[in-house]
KOLNUGU-811346 format. One line per 3 residues: number of its first residue (from 1); their letters; for each residue x, y, z of C-alpha. Coordinates in nm, 3 decimals. Layout:
NUM = a = X,Y,Z | ...
end
This chain:
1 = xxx = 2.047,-3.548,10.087 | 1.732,-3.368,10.234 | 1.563,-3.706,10.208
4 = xxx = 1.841,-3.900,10.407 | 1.779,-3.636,10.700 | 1.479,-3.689,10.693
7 = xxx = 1.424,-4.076,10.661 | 1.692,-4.040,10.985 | 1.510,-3.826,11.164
10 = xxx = 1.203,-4.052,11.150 | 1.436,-4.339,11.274 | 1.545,-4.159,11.553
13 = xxx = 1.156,-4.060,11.646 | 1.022,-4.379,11.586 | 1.294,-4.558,11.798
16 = xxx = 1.259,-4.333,12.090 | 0.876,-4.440,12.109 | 0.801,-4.674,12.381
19 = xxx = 0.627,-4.966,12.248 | 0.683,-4.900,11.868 | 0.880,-5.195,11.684
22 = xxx = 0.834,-5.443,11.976 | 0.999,-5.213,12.207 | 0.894,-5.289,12.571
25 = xxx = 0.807,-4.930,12.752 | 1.041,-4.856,13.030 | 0.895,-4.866,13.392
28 = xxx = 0.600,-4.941,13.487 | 0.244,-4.900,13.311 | -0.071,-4.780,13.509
31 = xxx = -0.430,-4.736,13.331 | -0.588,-4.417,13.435 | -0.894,-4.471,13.668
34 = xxx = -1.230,-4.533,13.500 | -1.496,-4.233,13.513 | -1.728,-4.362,13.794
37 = xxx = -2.058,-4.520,13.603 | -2.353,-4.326,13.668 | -2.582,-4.567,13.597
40 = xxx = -2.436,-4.881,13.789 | -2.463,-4.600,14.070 | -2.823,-4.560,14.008
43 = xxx = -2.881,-4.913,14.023 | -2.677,-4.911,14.349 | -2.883,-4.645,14.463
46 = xxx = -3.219,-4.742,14.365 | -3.167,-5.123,14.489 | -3.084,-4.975,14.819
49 = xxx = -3.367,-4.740,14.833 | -3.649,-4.975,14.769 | -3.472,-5.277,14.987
52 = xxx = -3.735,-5.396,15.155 | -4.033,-5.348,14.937 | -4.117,-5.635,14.670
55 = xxx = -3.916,-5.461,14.396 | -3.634,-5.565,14.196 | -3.397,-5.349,14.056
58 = xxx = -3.221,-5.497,13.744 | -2.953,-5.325,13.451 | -2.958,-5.403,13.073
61 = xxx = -2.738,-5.462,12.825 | -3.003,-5.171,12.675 | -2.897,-4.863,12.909
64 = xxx = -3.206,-4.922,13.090 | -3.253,-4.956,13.473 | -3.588,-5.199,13.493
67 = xxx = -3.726,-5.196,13.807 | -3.990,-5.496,13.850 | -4.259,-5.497,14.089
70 = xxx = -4.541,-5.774,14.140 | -4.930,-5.624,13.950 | -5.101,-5.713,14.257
73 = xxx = -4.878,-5.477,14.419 | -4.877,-5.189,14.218 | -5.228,-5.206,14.078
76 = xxx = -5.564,-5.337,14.243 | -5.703,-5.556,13.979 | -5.938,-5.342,13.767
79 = xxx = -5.804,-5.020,13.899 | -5.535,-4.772,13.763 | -5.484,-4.629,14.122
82 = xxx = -5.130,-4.658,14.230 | -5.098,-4.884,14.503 | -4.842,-4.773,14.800
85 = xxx = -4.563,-5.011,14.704 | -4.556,-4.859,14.330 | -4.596,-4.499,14.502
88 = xxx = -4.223,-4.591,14.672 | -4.066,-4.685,14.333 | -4.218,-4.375,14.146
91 = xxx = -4.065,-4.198,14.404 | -3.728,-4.333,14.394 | -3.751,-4.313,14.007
94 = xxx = -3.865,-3.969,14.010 | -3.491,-3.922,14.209 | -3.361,-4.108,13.905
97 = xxx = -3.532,-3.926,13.624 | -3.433,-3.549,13.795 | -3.073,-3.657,13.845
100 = xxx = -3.039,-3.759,13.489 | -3.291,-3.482,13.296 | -3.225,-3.706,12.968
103 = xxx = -3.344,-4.001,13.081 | -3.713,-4.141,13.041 | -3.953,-4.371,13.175
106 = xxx = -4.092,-4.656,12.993 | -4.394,-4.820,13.149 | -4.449,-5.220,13.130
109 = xxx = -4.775,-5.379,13.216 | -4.943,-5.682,13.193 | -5.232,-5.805,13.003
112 = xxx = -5.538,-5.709,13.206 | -5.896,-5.772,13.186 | -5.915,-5.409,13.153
115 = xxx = -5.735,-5.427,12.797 | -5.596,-5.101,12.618 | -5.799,-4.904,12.793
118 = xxx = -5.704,-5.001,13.149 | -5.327,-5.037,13.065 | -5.382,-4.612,12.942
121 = xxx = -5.493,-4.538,13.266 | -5.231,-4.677,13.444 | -5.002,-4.536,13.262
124 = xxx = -5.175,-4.174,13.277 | -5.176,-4.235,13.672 | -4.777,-4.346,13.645
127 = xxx = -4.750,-3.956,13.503 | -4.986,-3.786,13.749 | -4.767,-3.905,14.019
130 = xxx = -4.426,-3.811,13.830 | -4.556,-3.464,13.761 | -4.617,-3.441,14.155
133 = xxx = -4.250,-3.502,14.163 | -4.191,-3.223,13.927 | -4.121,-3.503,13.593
136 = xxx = -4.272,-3.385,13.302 | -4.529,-3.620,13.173 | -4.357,-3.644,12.847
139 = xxx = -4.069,-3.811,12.990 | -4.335,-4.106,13.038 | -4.413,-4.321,12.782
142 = xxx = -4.580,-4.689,12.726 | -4.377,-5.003,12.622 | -4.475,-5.337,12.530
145 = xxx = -4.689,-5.572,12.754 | -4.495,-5.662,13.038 | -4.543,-6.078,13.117
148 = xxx = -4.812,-6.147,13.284 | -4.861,-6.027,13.712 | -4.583,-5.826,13.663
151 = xxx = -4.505,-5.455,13.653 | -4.176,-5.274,13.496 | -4.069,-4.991,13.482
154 = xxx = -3.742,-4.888,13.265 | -3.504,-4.561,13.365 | -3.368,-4.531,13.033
157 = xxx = -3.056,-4.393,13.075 | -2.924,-4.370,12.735 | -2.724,-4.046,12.818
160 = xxx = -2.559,-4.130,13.088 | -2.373,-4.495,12.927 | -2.380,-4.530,12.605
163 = xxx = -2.530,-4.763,12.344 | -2.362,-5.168,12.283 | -2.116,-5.120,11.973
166 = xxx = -2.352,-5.141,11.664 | -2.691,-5.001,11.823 | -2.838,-4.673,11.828
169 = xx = -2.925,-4.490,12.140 | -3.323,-4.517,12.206
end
């Protein structure tokens, strides 16, 4: 008896639910708003920022914001002085980087006469300019060579949108 009821109940619950057995729901179905992206904002932001200057703002698949500037522009060949076009970019990455306090900067450049050595200095100069802008240097870190007469520089944003299915967060 006590199992009857309850079996019954179940049927009564189970038919009341919209959608359960191939039950249409009644009336109609709206999907709640997305949360606003943060980092399709930043790209927004960042594209609109440095419109006008030789830089180009793309987003990964990675949760990385790349932003891609020519060498000859951000470096004088030889030199790890920052040129004034990559001064512009570190400064509207330095925005990015405060907004989103998890985020890091991974540094791209090309092969250079220079070699290792050249390519450290750069990068050392990349955090000498952050730290002006109150980043910590150790949010600033070297990546692979970037193809050649080209400099990138990757907001990784991992916090803010998370990983593809099946890969960890960097």
């Amino acid at each position: 008896m006590q199992r009857r009821r309850l079996l019954a109940l179940a049927a009564v619950v189970i038919a009341g639910l919209p959608g359960c057995a191939g039950v249409p729901p009644s009336g109609p179905v709206t999907a709640a708003p997305p949360a606003p992206d943060r980092l399709d904002a930043e790209q927004r932001r960042l594209a609109q920022a440095l419109g006008g200057t030789p830089a180009l703002v793309v987003l990964d698949d990675d949760g990385a914001l790349w932003v891609e500037l020519p060498a000859a522009r951000a470096f004088a060949p030889g030199r790890a002085d920052v040129q004034p076009a990559l001064a512009a970019v570190l400064d509207e990455l330095a925005t990015t980087l405060a907004r989103v306090p998890s985020a890091r900067l991974r540094v791209r450049l090309p092969p250079d006469a220079g070699g290792a050595v050249l390519a450290d200095r750069r990068t050392a100069q990349v955090r000498v300019r952050l730290a002006r802008a109150g980043i910590a240097p150790t949010r600033v870190h070297p990546g692979t060579a970037a193809p050649p007469g080209r400099v990138l520089l990757g907001a990784e944003l991992a916090a803010v949108r998370p990983p593809p299915a099946g890969r960890p967060a960097p």
